[in-house]
C-alpha positions in Angstrom: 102.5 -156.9 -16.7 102.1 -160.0 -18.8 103.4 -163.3 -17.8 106.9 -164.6 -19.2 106.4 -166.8 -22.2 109.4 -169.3 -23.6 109.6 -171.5 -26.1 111.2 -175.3 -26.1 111.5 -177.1 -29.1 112.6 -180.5 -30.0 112.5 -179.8 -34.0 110.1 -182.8 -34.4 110.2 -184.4 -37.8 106.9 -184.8 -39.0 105.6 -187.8 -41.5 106.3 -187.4 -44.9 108.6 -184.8 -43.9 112.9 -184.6 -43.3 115.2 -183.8 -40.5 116.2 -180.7 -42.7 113.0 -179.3 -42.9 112.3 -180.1 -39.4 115.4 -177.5 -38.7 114.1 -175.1 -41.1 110.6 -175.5 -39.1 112.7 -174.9 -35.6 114.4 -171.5 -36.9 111.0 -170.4 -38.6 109.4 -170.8 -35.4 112.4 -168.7 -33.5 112.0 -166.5 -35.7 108.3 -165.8 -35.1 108.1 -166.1 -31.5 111.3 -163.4 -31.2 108.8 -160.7 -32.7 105.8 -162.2 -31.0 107.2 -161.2 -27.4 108.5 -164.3 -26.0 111.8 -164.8 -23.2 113.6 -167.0 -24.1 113.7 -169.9 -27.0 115.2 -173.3 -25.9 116.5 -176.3 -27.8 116.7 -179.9 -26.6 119.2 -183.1 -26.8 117.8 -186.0 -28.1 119.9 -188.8 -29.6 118.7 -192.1 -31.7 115.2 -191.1 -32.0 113.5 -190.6 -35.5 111.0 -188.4 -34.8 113.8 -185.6 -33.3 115.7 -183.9 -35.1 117.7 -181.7 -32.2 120.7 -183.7 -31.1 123.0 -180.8 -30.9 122.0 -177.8 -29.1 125.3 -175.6 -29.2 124.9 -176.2 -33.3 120.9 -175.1 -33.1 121.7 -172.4 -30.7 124.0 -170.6 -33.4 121.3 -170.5 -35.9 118.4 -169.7 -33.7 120.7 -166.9 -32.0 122.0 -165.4 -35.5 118.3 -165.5 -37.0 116.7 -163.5 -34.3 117.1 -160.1 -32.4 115.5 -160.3 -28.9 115.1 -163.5 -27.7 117.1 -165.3 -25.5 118.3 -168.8 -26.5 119.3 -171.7 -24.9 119.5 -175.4 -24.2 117.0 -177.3 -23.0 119.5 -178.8 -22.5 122.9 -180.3 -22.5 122.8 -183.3 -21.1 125.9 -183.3 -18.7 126.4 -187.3 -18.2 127.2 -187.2 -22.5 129.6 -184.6 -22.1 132.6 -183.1 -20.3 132.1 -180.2 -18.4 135.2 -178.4 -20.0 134.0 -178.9 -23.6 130.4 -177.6 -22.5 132.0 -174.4 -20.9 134.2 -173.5 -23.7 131.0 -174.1 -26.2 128.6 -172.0 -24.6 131.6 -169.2 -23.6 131.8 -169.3 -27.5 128.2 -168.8 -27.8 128.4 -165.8 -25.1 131.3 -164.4 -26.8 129.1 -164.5 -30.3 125.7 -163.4 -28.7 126.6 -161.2 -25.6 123.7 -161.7 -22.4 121.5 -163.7 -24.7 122.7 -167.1 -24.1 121.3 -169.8 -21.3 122.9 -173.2 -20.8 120.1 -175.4 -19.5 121.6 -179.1 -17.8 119.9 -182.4 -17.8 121.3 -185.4 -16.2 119.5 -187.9 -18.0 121.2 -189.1 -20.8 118.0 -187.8 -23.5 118.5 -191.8 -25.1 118.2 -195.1 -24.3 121.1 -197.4 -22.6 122.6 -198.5 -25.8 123.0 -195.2 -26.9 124.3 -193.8 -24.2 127.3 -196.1 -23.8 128.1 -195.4 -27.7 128.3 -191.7 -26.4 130.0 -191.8 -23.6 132.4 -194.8 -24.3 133.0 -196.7 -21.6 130.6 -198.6 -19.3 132.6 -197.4 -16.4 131.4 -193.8 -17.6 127.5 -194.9 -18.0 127.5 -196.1 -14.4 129.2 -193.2 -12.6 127.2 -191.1 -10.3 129.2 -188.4 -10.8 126.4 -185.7 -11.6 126.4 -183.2 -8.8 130.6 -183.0 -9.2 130.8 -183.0 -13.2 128.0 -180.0 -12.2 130.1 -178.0 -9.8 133.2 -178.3 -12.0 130.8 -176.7 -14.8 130.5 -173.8 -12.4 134.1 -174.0 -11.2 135.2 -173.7 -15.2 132.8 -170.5 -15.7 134.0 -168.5 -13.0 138.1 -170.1 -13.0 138.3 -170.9 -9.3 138.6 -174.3 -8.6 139.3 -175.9 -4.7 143.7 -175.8 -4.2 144.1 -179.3 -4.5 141.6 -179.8 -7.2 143.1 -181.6 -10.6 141.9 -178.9 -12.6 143.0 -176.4 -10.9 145.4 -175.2 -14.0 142.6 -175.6 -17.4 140.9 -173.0 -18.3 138.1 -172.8 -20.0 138.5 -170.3 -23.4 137.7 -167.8 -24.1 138.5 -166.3 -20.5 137.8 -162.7 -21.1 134.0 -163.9 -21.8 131.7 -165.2 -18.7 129.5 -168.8 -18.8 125.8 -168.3 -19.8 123.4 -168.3 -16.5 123.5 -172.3 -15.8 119.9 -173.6 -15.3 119.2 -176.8 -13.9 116.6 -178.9 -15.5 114.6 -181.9 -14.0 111.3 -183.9 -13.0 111.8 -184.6 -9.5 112.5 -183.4 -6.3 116.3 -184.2 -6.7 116.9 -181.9 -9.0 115.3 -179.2 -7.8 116.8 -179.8 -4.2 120.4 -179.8 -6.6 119.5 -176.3 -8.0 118.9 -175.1 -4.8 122.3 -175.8 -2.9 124.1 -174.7 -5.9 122.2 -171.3 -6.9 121.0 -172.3 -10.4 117.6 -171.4 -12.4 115.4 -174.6 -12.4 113.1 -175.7 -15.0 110.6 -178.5 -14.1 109.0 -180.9 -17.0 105.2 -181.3 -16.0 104.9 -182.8 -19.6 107.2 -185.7 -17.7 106.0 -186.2 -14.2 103.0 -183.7 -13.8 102.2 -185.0 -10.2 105.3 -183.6 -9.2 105.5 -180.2 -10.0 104.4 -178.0 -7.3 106.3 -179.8 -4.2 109.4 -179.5 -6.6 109.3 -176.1 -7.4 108.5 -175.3 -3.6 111.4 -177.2 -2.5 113.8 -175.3 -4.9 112.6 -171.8 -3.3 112.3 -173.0 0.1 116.3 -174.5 -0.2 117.4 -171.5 -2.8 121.0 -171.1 -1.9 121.9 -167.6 -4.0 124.7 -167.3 -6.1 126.5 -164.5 -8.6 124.2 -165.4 -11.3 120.9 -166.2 -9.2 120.7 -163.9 -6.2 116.9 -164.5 -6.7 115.5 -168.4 -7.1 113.5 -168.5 -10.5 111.9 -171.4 -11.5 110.3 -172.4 -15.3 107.2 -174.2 -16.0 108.3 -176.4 -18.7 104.6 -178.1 -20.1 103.1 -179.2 -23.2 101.2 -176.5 -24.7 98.7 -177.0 -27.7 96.1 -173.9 -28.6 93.6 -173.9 -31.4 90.9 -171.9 -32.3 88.6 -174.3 -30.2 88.7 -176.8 -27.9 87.7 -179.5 -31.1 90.2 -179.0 -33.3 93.0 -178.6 -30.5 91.8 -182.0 -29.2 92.5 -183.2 -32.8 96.2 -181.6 -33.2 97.0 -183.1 -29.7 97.0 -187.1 -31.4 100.1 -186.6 -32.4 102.0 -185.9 -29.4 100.0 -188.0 -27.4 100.7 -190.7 -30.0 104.5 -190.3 -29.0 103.9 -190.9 -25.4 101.5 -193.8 -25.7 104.3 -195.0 -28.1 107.2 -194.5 -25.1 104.7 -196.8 -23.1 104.2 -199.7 -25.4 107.5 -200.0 -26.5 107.2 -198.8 -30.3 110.5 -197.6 -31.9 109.8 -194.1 -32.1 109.3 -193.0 -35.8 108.4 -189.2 -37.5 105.5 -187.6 -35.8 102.2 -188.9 -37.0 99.5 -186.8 -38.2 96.2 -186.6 -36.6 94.9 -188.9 -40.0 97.1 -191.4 -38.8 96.7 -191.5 -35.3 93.0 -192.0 -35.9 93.4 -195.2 -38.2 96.3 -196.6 -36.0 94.1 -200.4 -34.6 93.9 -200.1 -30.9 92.4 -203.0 -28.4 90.9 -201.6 -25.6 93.3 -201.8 -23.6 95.7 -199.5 -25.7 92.5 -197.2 -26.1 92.3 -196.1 -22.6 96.3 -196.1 -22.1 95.7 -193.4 -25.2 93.2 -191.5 -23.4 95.1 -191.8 -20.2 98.2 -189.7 -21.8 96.0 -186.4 -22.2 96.2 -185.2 -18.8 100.0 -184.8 -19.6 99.4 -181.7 -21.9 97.3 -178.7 -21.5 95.0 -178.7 -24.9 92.5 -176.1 -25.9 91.1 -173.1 -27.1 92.7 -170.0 -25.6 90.6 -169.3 -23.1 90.5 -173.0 -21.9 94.4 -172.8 -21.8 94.8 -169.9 -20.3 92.3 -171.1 -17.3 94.0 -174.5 -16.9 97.8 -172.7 -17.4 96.8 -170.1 -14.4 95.6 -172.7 -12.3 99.1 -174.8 -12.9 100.9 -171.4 -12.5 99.0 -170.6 -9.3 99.9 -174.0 -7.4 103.4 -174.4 -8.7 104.1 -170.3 -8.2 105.9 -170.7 -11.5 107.8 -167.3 -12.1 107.7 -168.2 -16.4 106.2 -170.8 -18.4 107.7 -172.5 -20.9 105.6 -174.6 -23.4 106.2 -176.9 -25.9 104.0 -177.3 -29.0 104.4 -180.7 -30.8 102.1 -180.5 -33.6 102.3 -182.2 -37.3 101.6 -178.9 -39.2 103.5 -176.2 -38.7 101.1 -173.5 -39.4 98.9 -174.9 -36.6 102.3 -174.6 -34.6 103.0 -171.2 -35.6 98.9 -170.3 -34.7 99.2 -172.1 -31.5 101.7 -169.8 -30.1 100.2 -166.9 -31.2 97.0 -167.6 -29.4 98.8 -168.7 -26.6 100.7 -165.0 -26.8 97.6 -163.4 -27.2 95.9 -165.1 -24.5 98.8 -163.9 -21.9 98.5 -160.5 -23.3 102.2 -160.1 -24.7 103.2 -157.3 -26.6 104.9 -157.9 -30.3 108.6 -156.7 -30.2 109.4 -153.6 -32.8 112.0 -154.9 -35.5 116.0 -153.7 -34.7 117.5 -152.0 -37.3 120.1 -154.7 -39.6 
């Protein structure tokens, strides 16, 4: 049987390019990757950055669910701490209600932004400093299934519409907490190697080792959630990987974060040697290649972590090489095209 594929996507916004097309790019590529097999499509949260485009996943979801027949779609994700549980409930029950067992509400406890930002969206400092995440969590859970604790203040709200069920809740992270989080409460986990590689497999072991199940999880199942980028060969997969790795070295140094360069401009960006090998130091982050180098370094990442689906994401400036890296990544892991649903 071939190994789940997903898809994330941050709808980069590419030089010389706009935040519309960038959109148009993310439901293009939904579009492709529903027919080409893949599990599950999911879209990210992102604010004050002008390289992203996705800052609103529940909007995104919409589309990507109403232009596509098989795929699951999802966020990837919400990030709780910016939001209240009630209003992320009643979105994603909306979402359910449109697109029955096709929906997935992915959580993040970062805040996806910088500390400026973050107090803009959540208004108060009070609110930026509160280490309320494992509660605001639980109250998610206790507004999907209506049964909150007697004394609890929320006992009364509901969360509409009631005749329609919350989307599985997956728990996404980088670090042992969050996986120890997903555990005690019964969620899905997803773990970002692109973020803190190092820390994947102990993670993802502690997770099934601590698995507590729950209505929607009776089984612990854990995502992969790397940076994928597939070429023909290894060369010219080397070359579409500048870009992204141009965003990361940017993260480091400090640059405001712009559109996503093309390879052209990566290469004529001055360096000092220094810089040079903090470039070179970011590639171990992603798995680059041709598909048989992927799919050999992928297996071997799958193998330690025991990942039960892998979910990459492709940052590349052109979207044709986009659109080609997932189909040789699909074709490397043997999935089977889907047949097109009647309209």
């Amino acid at each position: 049987m071939p190994f789940p594929l997903s898809v994330l996507d941050v709808s980069p916004v590419t030089s010389g390019s706009t935040s519309s097309q960038a959109l148009r790019n993310t439901v293009d590529l939904a579009r492709f990757v529903d027919q080409r097999g893949y599990m599950r499509y999911w879209l990210a949260e992102h604010h004050n950055s002008a390289g992203i485009a996705s800052t609103t996943p529940e909007i995104m979801i919409a589309q990507v669910a109403r232009e596509t027949q098989h795929i699951r779609v999802g966020s990837g994700g919400v990030m709780l701490p910016n939001h209240s549980p009630l209003k992320v409930a009643e979105s994603f029950k909306l979402l359910e209600a449109l697109y029955p067992e096709r929906i997935d509400l992915g959580i993040g406890r970062a805040p996806g932004t910088d500390t400026v930002t973050a107090l803009a969206l959540r208004r108060s400092q009070e609110n930026l400093s509160a280490e309320d995440f494992p509660q605001e969590l639980m109250n998610l859970q206790a507004f999907g299934s209506g049964v909150f604790p007697t004394n609890h203040p929320f006992k009364s709200v509901n969360a509409y519409p009631m005749d329609v069920k919350l989307p599985p809740i997956w728990l996404l992270g980088s670090s042992g907490y969050s996986s120890q989080l997903a555990a005690m409460l019964g969620t899905g986990f997803s773990f970002a190697h692109h973020i803190n590689a190092e820390s994947a497999a102990q993670a993802m072991q502690i997770y099934r080792e601590r698995f507590e199940p729950s209505p929607q999880f009776p089984q612990p199942h854990a995502i992969l959630a790397a940076s994928v980028i597939c070429a023909d060969t290894d060369e010219q997969a080397e070359e579409l990987a500048l870009s992204v790795m141009f965003v990361f070295f940017g993260l480091h140094i400090g640059r405001v974060s712009g559109a996503l360069p093309s390879p052209e401009e990566v290469n004529a960006y001055p360096m000092n040697d220094y810089e040079r090998k903090l470039f070179q130091s970011i590639r171990s982050r992603h798995i680059v290649g041709s598909p048989s180098t992927v799919r050999a370094e992928l297996n071997i990442l799958i193998e330690k972590t025991q990942a039960d689906e892998l979910m990459a994401l492709t940052i590349v400036h052109d979207q044709a090489a986009r659109l080609h890296s997932y189909d040789l990544l699909a074709e490397a892991f043997e999935l089977a095209p889907m047949k097109q649903l009647a309209v």
